[in-house]
Structures are given as structure tokens and as C-alpha cells.
FIPA-264730 format. One line per 2 residues: number of its first residue (from 1); their letters; for each residue x, y, z of N, C-alpha, C, O. Coordinates in steps of 0.02 Angstrom, whole numbers. Layout:
<atoms>
NUM) a) X,Y,Z,X,Y,Z,X,Y,Z,X,Y,Z | ...
</atoms>
This chain:
<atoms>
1) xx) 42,-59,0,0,0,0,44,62,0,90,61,42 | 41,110,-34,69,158,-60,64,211,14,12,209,47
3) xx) 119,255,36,115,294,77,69,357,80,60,373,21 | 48,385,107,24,463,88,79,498,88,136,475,84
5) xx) 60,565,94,113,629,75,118,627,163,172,620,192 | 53,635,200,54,656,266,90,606,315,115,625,368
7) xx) 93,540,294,137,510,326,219,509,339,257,489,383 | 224,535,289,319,555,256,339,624,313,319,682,317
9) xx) 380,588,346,400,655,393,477,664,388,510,613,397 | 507,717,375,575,728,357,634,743,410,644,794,443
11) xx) 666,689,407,715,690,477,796,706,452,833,664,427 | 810,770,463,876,797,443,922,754,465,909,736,522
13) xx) 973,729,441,1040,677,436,1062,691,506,1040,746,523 | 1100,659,555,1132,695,613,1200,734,587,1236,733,537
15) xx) 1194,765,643,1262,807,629,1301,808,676,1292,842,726 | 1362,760,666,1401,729,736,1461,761,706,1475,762,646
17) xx) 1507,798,776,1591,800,753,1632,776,810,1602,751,858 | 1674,779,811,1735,777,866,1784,790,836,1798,800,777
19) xx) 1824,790,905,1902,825,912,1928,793,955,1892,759,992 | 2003,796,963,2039,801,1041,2061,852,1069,2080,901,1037
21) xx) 2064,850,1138,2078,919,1154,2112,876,1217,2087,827,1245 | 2192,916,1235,2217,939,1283,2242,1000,1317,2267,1051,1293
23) xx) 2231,986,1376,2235,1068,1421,2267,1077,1511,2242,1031,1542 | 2302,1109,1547,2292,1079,1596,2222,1107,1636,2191,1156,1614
25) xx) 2204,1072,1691,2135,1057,1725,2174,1064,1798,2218,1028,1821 | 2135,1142,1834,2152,1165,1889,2122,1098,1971,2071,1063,1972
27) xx) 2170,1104,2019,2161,1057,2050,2118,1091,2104,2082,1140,2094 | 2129,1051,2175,2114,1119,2244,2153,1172,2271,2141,1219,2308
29) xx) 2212,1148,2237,2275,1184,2253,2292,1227,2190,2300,1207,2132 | 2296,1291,2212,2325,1358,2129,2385,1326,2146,2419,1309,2195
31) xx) 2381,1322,2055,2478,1315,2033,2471,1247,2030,2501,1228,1980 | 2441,1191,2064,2442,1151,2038,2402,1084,1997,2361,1047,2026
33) xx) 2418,1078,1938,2362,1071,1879,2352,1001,1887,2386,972,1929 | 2306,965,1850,2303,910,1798,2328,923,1730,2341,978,1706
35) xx) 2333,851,1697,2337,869,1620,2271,822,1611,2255,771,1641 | 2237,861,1553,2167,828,1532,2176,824,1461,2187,875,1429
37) xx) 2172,760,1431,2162,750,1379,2107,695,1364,2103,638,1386 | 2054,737,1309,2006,698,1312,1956,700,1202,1978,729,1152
39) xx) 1920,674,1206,1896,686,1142,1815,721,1134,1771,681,1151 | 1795,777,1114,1750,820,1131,1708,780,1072,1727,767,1015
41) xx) 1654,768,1099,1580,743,1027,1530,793,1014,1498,818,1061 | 1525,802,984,1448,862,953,1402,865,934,1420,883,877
43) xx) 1364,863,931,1315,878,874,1266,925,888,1253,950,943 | 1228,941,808,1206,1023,817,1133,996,813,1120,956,768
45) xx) 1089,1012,853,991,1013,840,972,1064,805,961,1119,830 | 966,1050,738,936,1122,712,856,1137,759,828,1187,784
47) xx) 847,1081,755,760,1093,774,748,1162,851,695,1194,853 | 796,1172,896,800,1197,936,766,1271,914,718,1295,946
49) xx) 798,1303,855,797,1340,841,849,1394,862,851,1454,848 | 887,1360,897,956,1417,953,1004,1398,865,997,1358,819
51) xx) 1059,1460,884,1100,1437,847,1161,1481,899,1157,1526,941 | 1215,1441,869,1295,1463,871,1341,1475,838,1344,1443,785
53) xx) 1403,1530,855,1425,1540,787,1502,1508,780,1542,1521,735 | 1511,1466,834,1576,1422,834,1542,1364,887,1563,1359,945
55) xx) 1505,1333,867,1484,1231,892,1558,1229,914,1579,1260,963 | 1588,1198,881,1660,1161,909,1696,1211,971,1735,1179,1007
57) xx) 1689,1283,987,1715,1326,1042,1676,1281,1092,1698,1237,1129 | 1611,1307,1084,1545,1314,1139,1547,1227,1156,1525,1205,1209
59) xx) 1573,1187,1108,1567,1120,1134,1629,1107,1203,1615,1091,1261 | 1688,1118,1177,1737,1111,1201,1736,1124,1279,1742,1085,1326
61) xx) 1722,1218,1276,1722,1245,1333,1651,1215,1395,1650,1215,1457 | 1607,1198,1352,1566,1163,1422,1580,1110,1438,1560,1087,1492
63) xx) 1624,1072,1392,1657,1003,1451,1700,1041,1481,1681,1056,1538 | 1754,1065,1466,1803,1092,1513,1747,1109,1574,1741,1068,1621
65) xx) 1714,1158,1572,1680,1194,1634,1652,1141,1669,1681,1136,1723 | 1601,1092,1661,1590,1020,1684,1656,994,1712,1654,970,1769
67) xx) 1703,994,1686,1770,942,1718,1799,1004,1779,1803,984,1837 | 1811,1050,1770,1845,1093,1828,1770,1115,1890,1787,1132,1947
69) xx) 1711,1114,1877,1688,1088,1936,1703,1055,1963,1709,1072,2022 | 1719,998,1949,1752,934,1991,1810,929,2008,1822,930,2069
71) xx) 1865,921,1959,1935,935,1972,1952,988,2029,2006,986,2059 | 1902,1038,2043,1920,1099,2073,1920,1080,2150,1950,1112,2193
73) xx) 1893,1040,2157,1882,1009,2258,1935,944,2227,1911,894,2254 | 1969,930,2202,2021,852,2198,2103,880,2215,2121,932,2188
75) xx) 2140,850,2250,2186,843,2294,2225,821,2220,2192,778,2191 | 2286,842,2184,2316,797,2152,2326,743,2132,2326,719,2075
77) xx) 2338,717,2199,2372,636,2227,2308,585,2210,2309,523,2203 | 2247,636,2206,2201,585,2190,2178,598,2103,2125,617,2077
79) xx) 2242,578,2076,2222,593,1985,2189,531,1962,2140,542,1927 | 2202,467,1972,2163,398,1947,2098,407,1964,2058,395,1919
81) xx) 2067,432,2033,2010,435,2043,1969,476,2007,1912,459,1990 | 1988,517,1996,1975,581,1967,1964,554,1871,1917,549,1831
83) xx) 2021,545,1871,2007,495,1780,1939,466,1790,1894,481,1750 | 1930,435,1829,1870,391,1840,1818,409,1832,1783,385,1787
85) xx) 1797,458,1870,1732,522,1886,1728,530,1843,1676,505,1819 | 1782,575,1782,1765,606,1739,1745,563,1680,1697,581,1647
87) xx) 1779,504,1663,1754,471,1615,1683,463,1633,1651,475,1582 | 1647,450,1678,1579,435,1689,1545,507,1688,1501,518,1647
89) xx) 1569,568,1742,1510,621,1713,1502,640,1660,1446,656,1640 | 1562,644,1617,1569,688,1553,1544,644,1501,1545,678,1449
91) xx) 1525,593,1488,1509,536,1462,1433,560,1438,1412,551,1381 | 1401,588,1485,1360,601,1478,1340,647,1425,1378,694,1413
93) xx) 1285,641,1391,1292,716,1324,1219,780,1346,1159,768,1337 | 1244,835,1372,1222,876,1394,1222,951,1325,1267,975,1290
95) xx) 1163,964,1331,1165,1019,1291,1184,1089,1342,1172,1105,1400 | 1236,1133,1261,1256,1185,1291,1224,1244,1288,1222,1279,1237
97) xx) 1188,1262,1358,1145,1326,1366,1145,1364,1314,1194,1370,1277 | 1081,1398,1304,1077,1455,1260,1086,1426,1173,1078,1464,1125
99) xx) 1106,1344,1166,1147,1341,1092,1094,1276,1092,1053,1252,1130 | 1125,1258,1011,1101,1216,952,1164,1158,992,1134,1105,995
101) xx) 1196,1153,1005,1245,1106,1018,1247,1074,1096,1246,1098,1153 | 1252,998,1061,1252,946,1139,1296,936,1124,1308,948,1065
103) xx) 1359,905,1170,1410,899,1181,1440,843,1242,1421,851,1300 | 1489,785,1224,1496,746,1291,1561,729,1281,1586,752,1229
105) xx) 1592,699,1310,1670,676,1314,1679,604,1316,1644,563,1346 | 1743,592,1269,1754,518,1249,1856,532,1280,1900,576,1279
107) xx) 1847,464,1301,1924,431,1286,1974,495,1354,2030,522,1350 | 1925,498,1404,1946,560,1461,2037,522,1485,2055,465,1500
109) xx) 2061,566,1481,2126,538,1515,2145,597,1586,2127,656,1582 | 2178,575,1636,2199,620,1673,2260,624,1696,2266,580,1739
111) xx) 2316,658,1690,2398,633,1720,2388,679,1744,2340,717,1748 | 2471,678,1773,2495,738,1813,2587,723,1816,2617,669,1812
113) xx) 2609,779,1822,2680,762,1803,2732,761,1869,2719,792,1921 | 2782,727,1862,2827,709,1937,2829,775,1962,2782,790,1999
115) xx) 2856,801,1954,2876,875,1997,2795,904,2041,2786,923,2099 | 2747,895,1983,2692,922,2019,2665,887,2079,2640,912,2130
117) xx) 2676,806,2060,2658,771,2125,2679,758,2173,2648,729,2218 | 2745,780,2176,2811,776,2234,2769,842,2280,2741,839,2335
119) xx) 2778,902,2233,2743,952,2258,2672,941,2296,2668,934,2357 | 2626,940,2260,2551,884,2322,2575,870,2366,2563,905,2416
121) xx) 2620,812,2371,2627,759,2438,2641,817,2481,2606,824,2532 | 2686,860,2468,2745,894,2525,2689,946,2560,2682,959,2620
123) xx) 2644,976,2492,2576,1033,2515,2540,997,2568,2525,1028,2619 | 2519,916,2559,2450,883,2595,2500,869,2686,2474,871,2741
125) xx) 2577,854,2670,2600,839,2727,2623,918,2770,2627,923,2831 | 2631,955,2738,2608,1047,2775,2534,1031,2797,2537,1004,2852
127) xx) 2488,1035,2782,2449,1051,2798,2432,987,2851,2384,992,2889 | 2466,939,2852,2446,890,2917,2467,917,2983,2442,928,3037
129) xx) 2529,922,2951,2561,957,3026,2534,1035,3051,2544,1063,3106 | 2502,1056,3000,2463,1121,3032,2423,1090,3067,2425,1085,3128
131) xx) 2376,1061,3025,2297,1046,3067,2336,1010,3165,2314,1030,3219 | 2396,956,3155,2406,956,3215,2434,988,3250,2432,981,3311
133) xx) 2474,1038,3213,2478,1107,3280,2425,1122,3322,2412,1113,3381 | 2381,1161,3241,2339,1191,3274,2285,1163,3331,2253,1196,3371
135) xx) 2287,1078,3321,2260,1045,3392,2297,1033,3467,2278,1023,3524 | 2357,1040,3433,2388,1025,3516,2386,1097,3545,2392,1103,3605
137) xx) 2378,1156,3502,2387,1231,3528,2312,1249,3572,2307,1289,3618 | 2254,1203,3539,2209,1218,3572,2186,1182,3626,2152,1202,3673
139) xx) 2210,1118,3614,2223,1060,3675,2248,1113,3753,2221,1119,3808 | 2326,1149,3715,2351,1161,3769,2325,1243,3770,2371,1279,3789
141) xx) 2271,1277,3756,2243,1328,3768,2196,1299,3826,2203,1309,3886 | 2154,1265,3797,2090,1230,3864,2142,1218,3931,2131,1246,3984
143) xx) 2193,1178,3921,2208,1147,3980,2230,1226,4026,2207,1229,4083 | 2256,1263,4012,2288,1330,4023,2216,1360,4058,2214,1390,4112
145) xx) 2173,1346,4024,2134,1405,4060,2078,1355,4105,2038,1377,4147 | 2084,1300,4089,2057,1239,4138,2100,1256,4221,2071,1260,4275
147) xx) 2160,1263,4212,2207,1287,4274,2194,1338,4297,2181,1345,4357 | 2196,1389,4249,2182,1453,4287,2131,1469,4317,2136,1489,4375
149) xx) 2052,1464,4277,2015,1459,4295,1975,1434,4337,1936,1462,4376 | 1989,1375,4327,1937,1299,4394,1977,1283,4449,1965,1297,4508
151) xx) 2022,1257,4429,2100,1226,4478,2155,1274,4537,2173,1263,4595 | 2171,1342,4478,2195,1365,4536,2175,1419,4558,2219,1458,4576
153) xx) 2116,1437,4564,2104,1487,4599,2077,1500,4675,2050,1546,4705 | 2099,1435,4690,2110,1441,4776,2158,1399,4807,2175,1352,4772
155) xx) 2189,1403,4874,2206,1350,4898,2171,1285,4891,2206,1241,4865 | 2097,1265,4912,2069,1211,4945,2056,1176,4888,2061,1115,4888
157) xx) 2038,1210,4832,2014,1181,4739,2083,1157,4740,2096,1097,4738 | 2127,1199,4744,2203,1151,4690,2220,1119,4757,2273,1095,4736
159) xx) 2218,1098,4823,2207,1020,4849,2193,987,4819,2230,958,4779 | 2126,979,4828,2064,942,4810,2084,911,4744,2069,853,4734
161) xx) 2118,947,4695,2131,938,4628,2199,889,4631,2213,848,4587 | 2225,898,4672,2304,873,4675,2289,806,4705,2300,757,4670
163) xx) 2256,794,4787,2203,730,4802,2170,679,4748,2182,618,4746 | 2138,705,4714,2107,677,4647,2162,633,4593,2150,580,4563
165) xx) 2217,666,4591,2259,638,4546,2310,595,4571,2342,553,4540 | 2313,612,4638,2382,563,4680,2356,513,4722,2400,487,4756
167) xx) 2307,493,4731,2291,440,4774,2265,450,4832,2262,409,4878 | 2242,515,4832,2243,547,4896,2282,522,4964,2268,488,5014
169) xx) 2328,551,4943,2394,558,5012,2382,623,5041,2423,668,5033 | 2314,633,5083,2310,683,5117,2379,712,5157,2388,773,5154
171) xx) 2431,670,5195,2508,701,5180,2534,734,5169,2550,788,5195 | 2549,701,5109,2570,737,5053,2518,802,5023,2533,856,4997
173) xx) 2493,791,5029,2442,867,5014,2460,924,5069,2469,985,5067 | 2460,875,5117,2475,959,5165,2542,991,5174,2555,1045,5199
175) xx) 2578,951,5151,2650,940,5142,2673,1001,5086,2718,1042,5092 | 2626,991,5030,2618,1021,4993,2589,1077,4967,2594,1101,4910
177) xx) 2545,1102,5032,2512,1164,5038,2535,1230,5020,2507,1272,4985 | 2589,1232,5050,2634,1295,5028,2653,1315,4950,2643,1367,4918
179) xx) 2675,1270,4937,2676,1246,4851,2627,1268,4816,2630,1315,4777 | 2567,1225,4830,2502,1241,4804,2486,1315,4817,2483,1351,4768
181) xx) 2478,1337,4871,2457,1422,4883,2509,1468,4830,2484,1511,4795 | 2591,1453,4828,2600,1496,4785,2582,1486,4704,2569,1532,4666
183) xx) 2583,1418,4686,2533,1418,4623,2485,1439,4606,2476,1441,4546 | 2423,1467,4659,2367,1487,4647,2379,1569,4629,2345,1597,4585
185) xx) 2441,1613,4676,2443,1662,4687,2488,1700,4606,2489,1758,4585 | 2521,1627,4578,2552,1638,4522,2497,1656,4448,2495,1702,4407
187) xx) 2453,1585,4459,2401,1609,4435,2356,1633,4415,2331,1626,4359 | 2338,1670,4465,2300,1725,4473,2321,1792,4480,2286,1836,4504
189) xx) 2392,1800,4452,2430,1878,4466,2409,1881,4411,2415,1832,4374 | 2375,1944,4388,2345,1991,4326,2417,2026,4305,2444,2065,4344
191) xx) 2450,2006,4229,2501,2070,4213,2492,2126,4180,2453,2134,4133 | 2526,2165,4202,2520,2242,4197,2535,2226,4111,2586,2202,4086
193) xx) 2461,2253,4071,2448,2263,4006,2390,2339,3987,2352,2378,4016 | 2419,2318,3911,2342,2385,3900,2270,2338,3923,2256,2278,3924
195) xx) 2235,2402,3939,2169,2417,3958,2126,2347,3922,2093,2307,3955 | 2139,2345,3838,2095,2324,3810,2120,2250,3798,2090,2219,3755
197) xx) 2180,2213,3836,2177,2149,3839,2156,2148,3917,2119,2099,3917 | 2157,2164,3964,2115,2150,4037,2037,2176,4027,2012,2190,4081
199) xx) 2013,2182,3995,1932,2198,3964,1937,2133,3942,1924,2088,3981 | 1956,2118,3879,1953,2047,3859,1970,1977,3904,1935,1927,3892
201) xx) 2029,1973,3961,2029,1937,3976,1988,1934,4048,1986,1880,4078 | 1963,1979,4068,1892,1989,4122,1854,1971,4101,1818,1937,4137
203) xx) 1832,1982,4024,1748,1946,3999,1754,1874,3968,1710,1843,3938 | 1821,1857,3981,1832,1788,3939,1831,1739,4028,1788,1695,4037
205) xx) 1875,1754,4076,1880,1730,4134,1788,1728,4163,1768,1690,4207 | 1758,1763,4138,1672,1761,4184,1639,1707,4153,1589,1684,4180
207) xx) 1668,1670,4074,1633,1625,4055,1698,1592,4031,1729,1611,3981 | 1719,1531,4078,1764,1485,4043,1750,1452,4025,1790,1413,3999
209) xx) 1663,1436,4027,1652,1371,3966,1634,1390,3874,1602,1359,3831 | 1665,1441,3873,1668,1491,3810,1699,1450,3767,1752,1422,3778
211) xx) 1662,1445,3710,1696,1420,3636,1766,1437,3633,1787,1482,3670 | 1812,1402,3585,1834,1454,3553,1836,1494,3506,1863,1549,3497
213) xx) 1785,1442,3458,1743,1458,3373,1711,1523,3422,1721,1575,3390 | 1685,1536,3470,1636,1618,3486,1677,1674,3521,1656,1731,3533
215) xx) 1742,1648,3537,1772,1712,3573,1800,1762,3521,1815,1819,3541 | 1808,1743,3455,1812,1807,3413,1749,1848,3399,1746,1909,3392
217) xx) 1692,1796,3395,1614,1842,3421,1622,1894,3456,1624,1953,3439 | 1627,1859,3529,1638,1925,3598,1659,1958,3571,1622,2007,3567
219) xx) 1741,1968,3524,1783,2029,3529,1749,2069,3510,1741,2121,3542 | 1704,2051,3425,1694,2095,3387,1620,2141,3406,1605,2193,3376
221) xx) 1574,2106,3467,1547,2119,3520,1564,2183,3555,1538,2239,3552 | 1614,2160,3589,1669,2204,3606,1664,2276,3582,1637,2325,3607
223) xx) 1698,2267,3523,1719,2344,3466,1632,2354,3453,1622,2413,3440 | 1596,2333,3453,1521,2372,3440,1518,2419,3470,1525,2478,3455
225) xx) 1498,2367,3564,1481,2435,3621,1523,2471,3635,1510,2520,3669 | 1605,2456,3607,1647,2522,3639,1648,2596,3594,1665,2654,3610
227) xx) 1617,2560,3521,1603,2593,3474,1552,2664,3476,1553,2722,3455 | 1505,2614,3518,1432,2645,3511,1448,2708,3576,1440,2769,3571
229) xx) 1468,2678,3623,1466,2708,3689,1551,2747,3734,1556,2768,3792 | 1600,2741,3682,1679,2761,3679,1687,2809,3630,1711,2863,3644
231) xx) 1665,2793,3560,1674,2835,3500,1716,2772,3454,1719,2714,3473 | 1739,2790,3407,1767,2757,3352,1844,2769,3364,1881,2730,3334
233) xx) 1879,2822,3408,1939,2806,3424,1964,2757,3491,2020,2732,3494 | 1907,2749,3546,1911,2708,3583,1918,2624,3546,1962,2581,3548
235) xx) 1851,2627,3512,1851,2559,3474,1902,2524,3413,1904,2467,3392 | 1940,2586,3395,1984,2562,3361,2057,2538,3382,2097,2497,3360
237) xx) 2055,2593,3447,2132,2576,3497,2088,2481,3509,2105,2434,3472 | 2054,2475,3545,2032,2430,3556,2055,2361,3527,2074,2312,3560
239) xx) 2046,2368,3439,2035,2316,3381,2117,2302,3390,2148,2249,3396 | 2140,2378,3390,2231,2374,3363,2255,2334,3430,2304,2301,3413
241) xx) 2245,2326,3483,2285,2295,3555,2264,2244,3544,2302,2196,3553 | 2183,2229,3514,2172,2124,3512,2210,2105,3449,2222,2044,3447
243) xx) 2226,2131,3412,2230,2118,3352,2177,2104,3291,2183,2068,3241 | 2136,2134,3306,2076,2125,3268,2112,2166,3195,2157,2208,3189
245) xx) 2059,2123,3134,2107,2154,3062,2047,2240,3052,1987,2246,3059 | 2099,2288,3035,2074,2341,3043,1985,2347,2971,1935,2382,2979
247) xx) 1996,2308,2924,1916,2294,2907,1869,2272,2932,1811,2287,2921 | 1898,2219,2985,1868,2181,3021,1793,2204,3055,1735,2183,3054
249) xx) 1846,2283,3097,1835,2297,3156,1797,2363,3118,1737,2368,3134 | 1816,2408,3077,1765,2440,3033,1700,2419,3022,1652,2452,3044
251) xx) 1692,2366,2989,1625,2334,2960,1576,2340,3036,1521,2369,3038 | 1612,2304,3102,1558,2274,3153,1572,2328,3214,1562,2311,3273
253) xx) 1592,2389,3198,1611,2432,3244,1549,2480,3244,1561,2536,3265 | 1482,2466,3223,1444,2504,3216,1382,2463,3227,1379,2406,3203
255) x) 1328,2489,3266,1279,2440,3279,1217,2465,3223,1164,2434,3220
</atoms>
């Protein structure tokens, strides 16, 4: 049986291209890259009605932009994994906003070169030994003001405290009294500083179960009301003795 006219519907040929493209591909770390080499696929939908006036640019650049989302949170050291991801997201064929052109990635490769990865290791092992500074510094911040605060601020507490840890050799505790009294008195000697670190360390001593994520709160607390109720040269001597950064203390120096 012979077709009609109305049945005949006209389906334009596809229009597929590719390329290869290599580039380097930024990591989490500036300065240090991937190398991405991969093969860009295309094709144009007339039917959209969008058009473009370089497909093969607009293809290219939205995988790139797709791959450095990702690449952009990846650690070097983790380049195989990373190959991995990308062969699977980019795989995918996503049309590029605003255009006639879908676009996906074939044949994704990911290296990285010796020097750069020597470099990683040495960046990820800095930054270990920061993060454990910065814990034993706050370890030994608490314990510091655990002493000052709770422990020695009397004779009978830093007993009691010393009892607790030795077996209680009442004895030896009293033995040790003298000892203990001048530790408390060491303690608790306030040194002769500016104004605006004994403000700070008076409103930090009334609450020692104080964050330390909130005691830069207080400060900037602090520089408000001295702001509001000192003037803006009180509150700024203020910022300059904590060390507050002088934008800092601008922005929140005003209620």
C-alpha cells in the first residue's frame, strides 16, 4: 500500500563532530594542575531553533567547565580517581545553554607530572602538621585556662585537685600546701597590660566554658559597644591591642 504525502515526515541527517583536546585542569591547590586529555563529541539540533556561531568553541568549553567543577575540590594525589569520575560524568551528552549544540566527552585521560606530584605530597603533609599544631595549641589553650580558671584559683580547689590525681595522700597534700598556695597566687597575678587585653581577659575569665569558634564573636561584640558608647577612636585603639584586622573591626564597629 502506497504511503500518503502526510505520513512522510522529514528527519535531517545527524550532525556529529569531534576532536581532541588537551589542556591543563586546575586542581584544589593554585599552581597546581592536571593534564586533561580527552575527545569532545557534538552535534548540532537544528530543530532547537538556538544557533551558534563556533559549535566546536561552545562544545569544548562546556566540558572543560563540567570537568573543573570537579577537578576543582580534587587533591592531586588523587588523579586515577579523578580519571574515573570524569570518564563517567562527562560521558554524559548535555546540551550547551543558550545553543544548538550537545556535547559529551570520549576517551577522558587524566595525568599529572613528577615535579607536580612531589609538590602535592609535600603541600597535603604541611597542611597535616598544621591541622596538628593547630590541635595540640588548642588542647594546650583549654588545659591553660582549665588551670587558671577551675583549679587554681584557691588554695582548697588546687588540693582537692592534686588529692584527685595522687591517690589521695592527704600528707602529702598538706605537705604540699605551701607549694600549692603559691601556684594559685602565680596564677592569678593579673600582668600589667593595655586596658583592652584585661577587658578581654575579664569577659573571657566570667565564662570559661566559652567556645573558642565564639570568642572572636565576643571581641567583635566588644568593638560594637565600645564603638557605640567610647566613640570610634576608643574602638579602634581597642581592635589594634586584640589584634583585630582593621576591616574587620570597621564593618562590626557600628551597631
Amino acid at each position: 500500500m502506497p504511503k500518503r504525502a502526510d505520513d512522510i515526515t522529514f528527519v535531517p541527517p545527524a550532525s556529529s563532530h569531534q576532536q581532541e583536546f588537551e589542556t591543563p585542569l586546575a586542581s584544589a591547590v593554585y599552581g597546581l594542575d592536571f593534564q586533561l586529555k580527552f575527545t569532545v563529541v557534538w552535534r548540532l539540533d537544528l530543530a532547537t531553533g538556538l544557533r551558534h556561531n563556533s559549535p566546536r568553541s561552545a562544545a569544548i568549553h562546556h566540558v572543560l567547565q563540567r570537568a573543573k567543577e570537579i577537578s576543582g575540590k580534587v587533591m592531586l594525589v588523587h588523579h586515577s580517581a579523578l580519571q574515573v569520575q570524569l570518564g563517567d560524568e562527562l560521558a554524559t551528552e548535555r546540551q550547551v545553554p543558550g545553543t544548538h549544540v550537545w556535547a559529551r566527552a570520549e576517551q577522558v585521560k587524566v595525568s599529572v607530572g613528577d615535579d607536580d606530584l612531589e609538590m602535592a605530597k609535600k603541600h597535603i603533609e604541611l597542611l597535616r602538621n598544621s591541622t596538628f599544631k593547630l590541635a595540640e595549641r588548642d588542647v594546650e589553650r583549654a588545659e591553660i585556662r582549665y588551670l587558671r580558671d577551675e583549679v587554681l584559683t584557691d588554695v582548697g580547689t588546687a588540693t582537692i585537685w592534686w588529692l584527685q590525681r595522687n591517690g589521695y595522700q592527704v600528707e602529702e597534700a598538706v605537705k604540699l600546701a605551701d607549694h600549692l598556695a603559691d601556684l594559685v597566687k602565680i596564677a592569678q597575678r593579673q600582668p600589667a597590660g593595655h586596658w583592652a587585653e584585661s577587658l578581654v581577659s575579664s569577659v573571657e575569665r566570667a565564662m570559661p566554658e566559652l567556645e573558642d569558634s565564639h570568642r572572636r564573636d565576643l571581641r567583635l561584640h566588644l568593638v560594637k559597644a565600645l564603638s557605640v558608647y567610647g566613640g570610634e577612636r576608643v574602638a579602634a585603639e581597642f581592635a589594634d591591642q586584640i589584634g583585630l584586622p582593621a576591616g574587620e573591626q570597621h564593618r562590626n564597629g557600628h551597631v
